[in-house]
C-alpha positions as CSV (number, residue, x, y, z in Angstrom):
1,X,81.0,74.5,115.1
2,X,83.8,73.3,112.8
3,X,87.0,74.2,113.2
4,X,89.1,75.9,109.9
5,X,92.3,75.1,108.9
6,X,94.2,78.0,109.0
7,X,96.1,77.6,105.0
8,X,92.2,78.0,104.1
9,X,92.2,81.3,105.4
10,X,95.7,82.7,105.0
11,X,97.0,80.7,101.6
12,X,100.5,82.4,102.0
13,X,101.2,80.5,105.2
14,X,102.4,77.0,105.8
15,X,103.5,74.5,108.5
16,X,106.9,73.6,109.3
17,X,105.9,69.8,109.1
18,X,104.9,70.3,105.9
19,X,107.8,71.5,104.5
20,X,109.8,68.9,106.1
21,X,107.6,66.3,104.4
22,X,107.8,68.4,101.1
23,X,109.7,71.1,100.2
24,X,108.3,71.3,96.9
25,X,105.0,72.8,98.9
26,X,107.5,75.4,100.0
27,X,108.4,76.1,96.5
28,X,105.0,76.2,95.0
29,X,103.5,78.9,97.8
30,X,106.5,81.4,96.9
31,X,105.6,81.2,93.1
32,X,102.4,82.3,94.0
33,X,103.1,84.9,96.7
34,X,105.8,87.0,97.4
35,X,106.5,86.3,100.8
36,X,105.1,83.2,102.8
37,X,105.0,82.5,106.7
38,X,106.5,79.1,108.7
39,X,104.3,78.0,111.5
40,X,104.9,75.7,113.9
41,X,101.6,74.6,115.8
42,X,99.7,78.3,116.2
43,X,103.4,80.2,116.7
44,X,105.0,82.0,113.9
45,X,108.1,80.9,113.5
46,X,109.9,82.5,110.3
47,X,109.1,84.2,107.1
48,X,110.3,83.2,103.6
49,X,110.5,85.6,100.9
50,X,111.3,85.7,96.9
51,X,115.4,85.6,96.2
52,X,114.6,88.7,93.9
53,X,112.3,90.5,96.4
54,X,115.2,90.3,99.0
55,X,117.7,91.3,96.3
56,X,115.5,93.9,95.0
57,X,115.3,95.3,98.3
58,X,118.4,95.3,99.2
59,X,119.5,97.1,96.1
60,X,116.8,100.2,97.4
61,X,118.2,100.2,101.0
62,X,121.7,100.7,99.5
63,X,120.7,103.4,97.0
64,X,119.1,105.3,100.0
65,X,122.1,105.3,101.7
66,X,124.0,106.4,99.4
67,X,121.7,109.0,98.6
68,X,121.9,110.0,102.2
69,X,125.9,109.8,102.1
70,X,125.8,112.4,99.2
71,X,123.5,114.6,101.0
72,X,125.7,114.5,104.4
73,X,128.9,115.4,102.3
74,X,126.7,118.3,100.7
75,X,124.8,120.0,103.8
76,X,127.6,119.1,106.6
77,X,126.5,119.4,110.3
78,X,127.2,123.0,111.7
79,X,128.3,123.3,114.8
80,X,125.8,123.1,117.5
81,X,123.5,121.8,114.8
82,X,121.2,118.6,114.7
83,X,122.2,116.0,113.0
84,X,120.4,113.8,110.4
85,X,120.2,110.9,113.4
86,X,119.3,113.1,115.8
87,X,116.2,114.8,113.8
88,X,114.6,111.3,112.9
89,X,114.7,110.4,116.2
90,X,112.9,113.7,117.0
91,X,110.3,113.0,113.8
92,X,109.6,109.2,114.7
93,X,109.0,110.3,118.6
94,X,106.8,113.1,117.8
95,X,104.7,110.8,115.2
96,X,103.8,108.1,118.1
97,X,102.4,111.0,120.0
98,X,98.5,110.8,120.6
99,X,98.1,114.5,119.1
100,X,100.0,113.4,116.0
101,X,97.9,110.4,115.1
102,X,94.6,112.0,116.2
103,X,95.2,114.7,113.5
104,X,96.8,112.4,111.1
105,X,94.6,109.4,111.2
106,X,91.3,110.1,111.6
């Protein structure tokens, strides 16, 4: 049995040796895909993504806060009350709970 090379079957992923030998490689992978993994040997070392997919992303992560600030200043905690924090704590625990998935993802 042959063995494959692993940029056969995952194109978006790259060694670190090769970008050391050319960085142009680099370059050429994140043209093609968004986002592109760095492997040394079989261990994943980093993860290189698009300047404007970063950007971009960080622009949505700031609107959301702010949305978030806006609706804090709006609906303000009551005393006694749960806060924001507090309830998606609550939410994220209660999703990871068998009874959740097995009714959600079936």
């Amino acid at each position: 049995m042959q063995t494959q090379h692993i940029s056969d079957a995952y194109p978006n992923v790259i060694s670190i040796t090769r970008i050391r030998q050319d960085i142009d490689a680099l370059t050429s992978l994140l043209e093609k895909y968004p986002e592109v993994n760095v492997l040394k040997g079989q261990k994943f070392i980093f993860k290189v993504v698009r300047m404007e997919d970063s950007q971009e992303l960080m622009h949505k992560r700031k609107a959301a806060a702010a949305y978030m600030d806006t609706i804090a200043k709006k609906h303000p905690n009551k005393k006694g009350g749960m806060t924001a924090t507090d309830w998606l704590i609550r939410e994220r625990d209660r999703m990871r709970t068998k009874a959740y998935y097995d009714e959600h993802h079936r």
